[in-house]
OpenMM code with the backbone's topology and positions (N, CA, C; nanometers):
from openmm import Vec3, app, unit

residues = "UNK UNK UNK UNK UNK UNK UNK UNK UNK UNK UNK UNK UNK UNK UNK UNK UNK UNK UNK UNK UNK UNK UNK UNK UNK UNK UNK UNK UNK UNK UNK UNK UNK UNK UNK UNK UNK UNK UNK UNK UNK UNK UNK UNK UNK UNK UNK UNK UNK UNK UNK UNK UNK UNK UNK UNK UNK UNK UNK UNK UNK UNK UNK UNK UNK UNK UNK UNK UNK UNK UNK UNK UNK".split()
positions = [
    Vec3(0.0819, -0.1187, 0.0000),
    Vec3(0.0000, 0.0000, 0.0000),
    Vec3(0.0861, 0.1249, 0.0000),
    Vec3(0.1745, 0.1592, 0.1056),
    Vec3(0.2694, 0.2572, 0.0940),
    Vec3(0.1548, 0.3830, 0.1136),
    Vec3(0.2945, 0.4918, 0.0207),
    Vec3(0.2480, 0.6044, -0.0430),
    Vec3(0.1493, 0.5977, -0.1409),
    Vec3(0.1154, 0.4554, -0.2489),
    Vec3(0.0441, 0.4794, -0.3575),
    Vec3(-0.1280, 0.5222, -0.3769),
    Vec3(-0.1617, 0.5913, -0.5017),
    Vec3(-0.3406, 0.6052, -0.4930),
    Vec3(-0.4022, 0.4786, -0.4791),
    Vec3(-0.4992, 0.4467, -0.4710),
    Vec3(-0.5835, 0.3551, -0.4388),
    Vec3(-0.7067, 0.4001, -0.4458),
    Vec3(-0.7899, 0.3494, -0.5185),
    Vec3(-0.9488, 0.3875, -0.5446),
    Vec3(-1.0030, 0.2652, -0.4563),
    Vec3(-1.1230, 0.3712, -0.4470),
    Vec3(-1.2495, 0.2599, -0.3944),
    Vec3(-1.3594, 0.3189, -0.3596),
    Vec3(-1.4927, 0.2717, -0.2963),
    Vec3(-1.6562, 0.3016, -0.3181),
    Vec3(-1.6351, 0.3432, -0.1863),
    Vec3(-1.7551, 0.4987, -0.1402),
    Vec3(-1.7803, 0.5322, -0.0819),
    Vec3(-1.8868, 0.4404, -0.0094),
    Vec3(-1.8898, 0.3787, 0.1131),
    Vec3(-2.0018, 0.2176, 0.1179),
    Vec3(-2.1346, 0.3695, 0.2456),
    Vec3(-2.0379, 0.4528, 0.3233),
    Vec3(-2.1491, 0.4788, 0.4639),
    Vec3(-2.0649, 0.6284, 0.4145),
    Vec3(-2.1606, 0.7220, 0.5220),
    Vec3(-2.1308, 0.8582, 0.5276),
    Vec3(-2.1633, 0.8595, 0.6878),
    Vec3(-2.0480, 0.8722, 0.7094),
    Vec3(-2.1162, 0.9305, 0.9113),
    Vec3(-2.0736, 1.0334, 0.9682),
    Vec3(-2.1039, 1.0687, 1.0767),
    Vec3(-2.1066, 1.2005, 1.1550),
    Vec3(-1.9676, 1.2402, 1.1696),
    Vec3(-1.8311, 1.1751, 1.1629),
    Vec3(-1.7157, 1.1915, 1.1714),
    Vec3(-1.6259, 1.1631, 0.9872),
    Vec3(-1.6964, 1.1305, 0.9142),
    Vec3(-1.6364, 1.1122, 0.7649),
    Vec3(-1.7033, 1.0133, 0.6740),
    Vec3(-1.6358, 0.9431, 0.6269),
    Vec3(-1.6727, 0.8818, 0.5531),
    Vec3(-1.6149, 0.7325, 0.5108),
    Vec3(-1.6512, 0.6327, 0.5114),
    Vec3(-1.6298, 0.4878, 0.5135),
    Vec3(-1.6439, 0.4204, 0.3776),
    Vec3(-1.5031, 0.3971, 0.3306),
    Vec3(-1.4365, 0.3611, 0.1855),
    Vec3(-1.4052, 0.2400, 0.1457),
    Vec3(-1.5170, 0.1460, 0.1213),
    Vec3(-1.3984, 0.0092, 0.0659),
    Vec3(-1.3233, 0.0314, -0.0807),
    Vec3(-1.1964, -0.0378, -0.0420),
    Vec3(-1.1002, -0.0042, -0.1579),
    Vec3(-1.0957, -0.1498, -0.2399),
    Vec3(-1.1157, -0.1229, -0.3257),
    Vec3(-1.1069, -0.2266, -0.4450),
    Vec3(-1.0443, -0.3093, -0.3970),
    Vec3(-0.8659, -0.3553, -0.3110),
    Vec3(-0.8710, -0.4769, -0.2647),
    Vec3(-0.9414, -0.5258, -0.2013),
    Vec3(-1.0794, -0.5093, -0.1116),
    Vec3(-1.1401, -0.5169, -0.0154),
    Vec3(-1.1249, -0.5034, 0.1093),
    Vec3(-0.9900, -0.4432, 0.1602),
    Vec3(-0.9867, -0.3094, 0.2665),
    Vec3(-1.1084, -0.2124, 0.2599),
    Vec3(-1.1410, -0.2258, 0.4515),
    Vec3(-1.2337, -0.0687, 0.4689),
    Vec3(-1.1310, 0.0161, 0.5505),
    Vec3(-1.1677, 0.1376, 0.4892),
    Vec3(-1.0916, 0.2489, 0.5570),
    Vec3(-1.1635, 0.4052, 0.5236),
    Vec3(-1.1298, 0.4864, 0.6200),
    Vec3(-1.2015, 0.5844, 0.6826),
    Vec3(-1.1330, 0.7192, 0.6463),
    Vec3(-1.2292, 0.8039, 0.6052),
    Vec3(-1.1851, 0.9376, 0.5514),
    Vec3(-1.2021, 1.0477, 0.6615),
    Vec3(-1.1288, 1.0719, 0.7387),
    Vec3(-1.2155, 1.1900, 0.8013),
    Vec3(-1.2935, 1.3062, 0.7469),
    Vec3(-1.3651, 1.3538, 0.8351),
    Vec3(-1.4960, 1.4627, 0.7988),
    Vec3(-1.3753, 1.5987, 0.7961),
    Vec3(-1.2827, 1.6081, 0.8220),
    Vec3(-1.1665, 1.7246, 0.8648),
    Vec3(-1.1465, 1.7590, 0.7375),
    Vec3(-1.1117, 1.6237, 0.6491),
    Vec3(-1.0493, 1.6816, 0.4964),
    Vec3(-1.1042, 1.7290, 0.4188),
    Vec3(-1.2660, 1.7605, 0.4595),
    Vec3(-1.4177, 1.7486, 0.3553),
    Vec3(-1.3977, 1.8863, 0.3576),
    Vec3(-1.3189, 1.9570, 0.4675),
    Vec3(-1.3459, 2.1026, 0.4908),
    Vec3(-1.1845, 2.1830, 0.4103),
    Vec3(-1.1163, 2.0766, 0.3842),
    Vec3(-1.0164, 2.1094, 0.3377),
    Vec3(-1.0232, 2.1687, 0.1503),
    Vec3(-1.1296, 2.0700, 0.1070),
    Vec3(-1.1322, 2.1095, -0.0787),
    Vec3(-1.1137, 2.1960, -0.1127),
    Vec3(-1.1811, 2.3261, -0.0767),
    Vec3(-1.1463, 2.4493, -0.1981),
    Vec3(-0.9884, 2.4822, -0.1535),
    Vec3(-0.9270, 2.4533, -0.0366),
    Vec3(-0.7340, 2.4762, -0.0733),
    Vec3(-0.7040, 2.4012, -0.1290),
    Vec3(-0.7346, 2.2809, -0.1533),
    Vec3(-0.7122, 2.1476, -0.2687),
    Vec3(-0.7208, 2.1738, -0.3755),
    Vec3(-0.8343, 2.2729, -0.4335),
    Vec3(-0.8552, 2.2808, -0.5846),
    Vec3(-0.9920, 2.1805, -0.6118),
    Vec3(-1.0170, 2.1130, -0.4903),
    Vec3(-1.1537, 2.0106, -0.5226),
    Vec3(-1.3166, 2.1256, -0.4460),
    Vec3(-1.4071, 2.0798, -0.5133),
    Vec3(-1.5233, 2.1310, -0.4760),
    Vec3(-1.5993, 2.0716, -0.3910),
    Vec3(-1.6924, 1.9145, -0.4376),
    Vec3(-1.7602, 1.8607, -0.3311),
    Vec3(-1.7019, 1.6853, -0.2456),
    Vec3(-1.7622, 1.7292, -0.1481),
    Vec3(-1.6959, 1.5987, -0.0679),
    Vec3(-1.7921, 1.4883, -0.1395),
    Vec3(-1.7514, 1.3208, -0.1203),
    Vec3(-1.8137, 1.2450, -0.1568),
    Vec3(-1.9335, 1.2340, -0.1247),
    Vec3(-2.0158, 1.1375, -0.1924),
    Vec3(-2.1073, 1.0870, -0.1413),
    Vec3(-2.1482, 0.9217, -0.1825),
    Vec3(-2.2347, 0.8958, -0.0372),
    Vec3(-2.2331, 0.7420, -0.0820),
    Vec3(-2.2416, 0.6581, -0.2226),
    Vec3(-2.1348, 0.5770, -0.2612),
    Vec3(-2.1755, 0.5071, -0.3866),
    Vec3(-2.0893, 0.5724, -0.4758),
    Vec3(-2.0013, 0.6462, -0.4554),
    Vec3(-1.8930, 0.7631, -0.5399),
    Vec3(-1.7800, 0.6656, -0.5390),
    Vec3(-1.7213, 0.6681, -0.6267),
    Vec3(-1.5538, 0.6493, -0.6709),
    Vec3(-1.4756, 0.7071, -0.5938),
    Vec3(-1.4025, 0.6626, -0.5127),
    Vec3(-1.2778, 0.7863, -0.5196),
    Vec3(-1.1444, 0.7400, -0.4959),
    Vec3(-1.0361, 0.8212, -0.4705),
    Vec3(-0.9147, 0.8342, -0.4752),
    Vec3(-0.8559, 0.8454, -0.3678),
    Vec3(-0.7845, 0.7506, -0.3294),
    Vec3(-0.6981, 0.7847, -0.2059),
    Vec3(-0.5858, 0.7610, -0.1659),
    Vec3(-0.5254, 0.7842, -0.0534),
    Vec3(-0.3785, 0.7487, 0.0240),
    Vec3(-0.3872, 0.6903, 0.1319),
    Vec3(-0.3275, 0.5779, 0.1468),
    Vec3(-0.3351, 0.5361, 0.2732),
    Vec3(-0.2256, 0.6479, 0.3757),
    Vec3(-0.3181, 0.7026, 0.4530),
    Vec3(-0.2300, 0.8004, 0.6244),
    Vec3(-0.1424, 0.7140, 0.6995),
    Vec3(-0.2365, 0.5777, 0.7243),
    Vec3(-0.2067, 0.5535, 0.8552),
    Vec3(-0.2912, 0.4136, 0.9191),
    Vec3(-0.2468, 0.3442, 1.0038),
    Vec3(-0.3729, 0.2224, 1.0166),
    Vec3(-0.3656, 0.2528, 1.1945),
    Vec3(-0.5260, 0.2008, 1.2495),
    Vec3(-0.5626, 0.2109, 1.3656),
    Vec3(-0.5124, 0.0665, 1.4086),
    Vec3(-0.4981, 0.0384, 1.5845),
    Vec3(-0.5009, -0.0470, 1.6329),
    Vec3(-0.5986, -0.1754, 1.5980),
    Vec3(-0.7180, -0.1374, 1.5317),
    Vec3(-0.7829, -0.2432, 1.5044),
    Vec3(-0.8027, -0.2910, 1.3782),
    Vec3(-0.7421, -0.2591, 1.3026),
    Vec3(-0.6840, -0.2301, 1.1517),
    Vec3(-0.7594, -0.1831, 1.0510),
    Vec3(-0.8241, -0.1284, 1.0891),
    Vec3(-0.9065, 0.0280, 1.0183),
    Vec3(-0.7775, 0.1129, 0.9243),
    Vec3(-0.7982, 0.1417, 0.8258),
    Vec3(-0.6846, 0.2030, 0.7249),
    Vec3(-0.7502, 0.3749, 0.7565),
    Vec3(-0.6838, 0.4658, 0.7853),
    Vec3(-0.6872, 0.6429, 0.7758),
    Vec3(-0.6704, 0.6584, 0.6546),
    Vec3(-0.7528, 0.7122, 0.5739),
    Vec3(-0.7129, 0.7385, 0.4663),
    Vec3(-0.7230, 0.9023, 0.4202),
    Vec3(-0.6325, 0.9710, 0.3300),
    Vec3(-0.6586, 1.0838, 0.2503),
    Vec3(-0.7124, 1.0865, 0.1131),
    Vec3(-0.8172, 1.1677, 0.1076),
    Vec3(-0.9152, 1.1919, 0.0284),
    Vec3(-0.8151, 1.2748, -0.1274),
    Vec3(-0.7920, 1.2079, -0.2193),
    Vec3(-0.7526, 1.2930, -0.3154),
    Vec3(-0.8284, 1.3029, -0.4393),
    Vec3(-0.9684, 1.2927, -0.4420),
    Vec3(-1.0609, 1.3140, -0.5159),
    Vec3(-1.1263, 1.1514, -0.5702),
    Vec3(-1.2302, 1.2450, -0.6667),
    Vec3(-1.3012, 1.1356, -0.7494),
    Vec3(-1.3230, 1.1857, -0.8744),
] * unit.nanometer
topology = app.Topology()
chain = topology.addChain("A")
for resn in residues:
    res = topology.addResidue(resn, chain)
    for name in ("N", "CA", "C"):
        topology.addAtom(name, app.Element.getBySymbol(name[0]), res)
């Protein structure tokens, strides 16, 4: 996984971000923090359920939940 993009389906939208399975079938979690980040990105709207998107793996939780960064769809 590394540094590289990685796509995958927006599956839930919740009160803290957003919940991504990635085409290998990893779930991993977008925070709601980066949604507020787009227009310094150059991106407009945050996902929504059932969307494509683009990402980076951050970071993995103790329970092996993947952090992920949002780099569009």
């Amino acid at each position: 996984m590394g540094n590289s993009e990685l796509t995958g389906k927006v599956i839930k939208l919740i009160p803290y971000g957003a919940s991504v399975r990635l085409d290998e079938g990893k779930v991993g979690l977008i925070h709601v923090c980066q949604f507020e980040e787009l227009p310094e990105r150059g991106l407009t709207d945050p996902p929504k359920e059932g969307d494509r998107v683009i990402v980076k793996v951050a970071g993995k939780e103790k329970e092996g939940r993947l952090n992920l960064t949002f780099l569009g769809n």
